[in-house]
N, C-alpha and C positions, 0 to 999 in steps of 0.2 A: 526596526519595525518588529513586532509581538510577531508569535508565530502566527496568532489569528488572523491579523489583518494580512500576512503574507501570502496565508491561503486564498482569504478572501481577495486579492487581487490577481491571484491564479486563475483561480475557479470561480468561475459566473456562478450567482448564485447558489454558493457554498451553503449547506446547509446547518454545517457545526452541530457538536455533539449534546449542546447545554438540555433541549428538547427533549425529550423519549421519543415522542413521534418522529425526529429528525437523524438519527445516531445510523443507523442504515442508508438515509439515504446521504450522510456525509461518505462513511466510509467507501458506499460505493462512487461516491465522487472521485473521492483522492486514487484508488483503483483503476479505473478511469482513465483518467489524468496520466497515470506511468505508462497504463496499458497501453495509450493510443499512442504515447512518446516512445516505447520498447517497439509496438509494433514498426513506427515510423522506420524505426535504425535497421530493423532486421532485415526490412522489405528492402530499404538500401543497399546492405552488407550482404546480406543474402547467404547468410553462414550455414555450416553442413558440420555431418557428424556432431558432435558430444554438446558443442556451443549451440547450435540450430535443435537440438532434443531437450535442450536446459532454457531457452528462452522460449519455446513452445510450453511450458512444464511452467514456466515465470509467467506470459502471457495468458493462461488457464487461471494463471492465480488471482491475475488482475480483473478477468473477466465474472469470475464467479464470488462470492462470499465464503470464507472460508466459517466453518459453522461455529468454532470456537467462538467468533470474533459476535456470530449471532446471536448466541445462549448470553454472553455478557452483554449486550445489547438491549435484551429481553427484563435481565434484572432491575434491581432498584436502581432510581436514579444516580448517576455519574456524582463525585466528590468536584468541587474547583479543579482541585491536584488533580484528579485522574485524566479530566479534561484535555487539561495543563498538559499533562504527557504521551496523550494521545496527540494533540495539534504538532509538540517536538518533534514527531516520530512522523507523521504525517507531512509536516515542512519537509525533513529530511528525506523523504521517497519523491516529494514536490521537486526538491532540489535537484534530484539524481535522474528527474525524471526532463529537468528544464536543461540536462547536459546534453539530452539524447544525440539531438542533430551535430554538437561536435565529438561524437566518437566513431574513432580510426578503427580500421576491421582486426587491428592486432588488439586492441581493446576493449572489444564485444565481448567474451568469455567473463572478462572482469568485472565489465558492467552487470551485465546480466547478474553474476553472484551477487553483485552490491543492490538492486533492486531487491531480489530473494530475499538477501538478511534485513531487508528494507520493510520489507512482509510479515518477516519472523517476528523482529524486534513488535511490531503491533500490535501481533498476537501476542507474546511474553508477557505484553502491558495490560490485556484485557484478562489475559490468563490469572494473570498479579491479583488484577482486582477484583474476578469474580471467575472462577476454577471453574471449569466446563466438570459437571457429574461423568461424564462422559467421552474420554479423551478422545476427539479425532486424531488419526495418526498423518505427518504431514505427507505430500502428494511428490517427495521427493524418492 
């Protein structure tokens, strides 16, 4: 299965990135989507100290836009490829995020980073293709 349709059978009414009007409201889909799955595990595990300040800091991440991701959003229209490596990168936070309900509380800490890099990598990609004037600094 392509990663598009993968999404699109995650996410109700995925809106994908091909649009301009649309590119926002994908992103804050797939955000979403982790957000509500991180929140799920944490509310369960109920983690403290460094792992419970790094999935609070992860679910902030989910919940808001991060601005880089905005500014190349704003630009000219998206390449096929660029697409392309946004839905890879989005599958793969889909994925991590369809893990939630089976991780073990000696395995939070873990997850939680692998979401994060799951964010970064996003960014990297919009970064790639259209360089923020402006560098937000990350919220780590």
């Amino acid at each position: 299965m392509d990663d598009t349709a993968f999404l699109r059978e995650r996410i109700e009414s995925y809106a994908d990135y091909t649009k301009d009007v649309d590119r926002q409201r994908a992103d804050e889909q797939v955000r979403a989507y982790a957000g509500e799955a991180l929140s799920r595990v944490v509310e369960l595990l109920r983690p403290v100290g460094r792992t419970a300040e790094d999935a609070s800091r992860v679910l902030l991440r989910c919940e808001f836009v991060d601005q880089r991701m905005a500014r190349a959003f704003d630009a000219d229209p998206m390449s096929a490829a660029e697409i392309d490596r946004l839905h890879a990168a989005d599958r793969t936070l889909v994925e991590l995020a369809d893990r939630a309900d089976s991780v073990a509380a000696g395995e939070l800490a873990d997850y939680v980073q692998a979401i994060d890099a799951a964010l970064d990598e996003r960014v990297a990609i919009v970064e790639a293709i259209r360089p923020s004037p402006l560098p937000v600094p990350p919220l780590k």
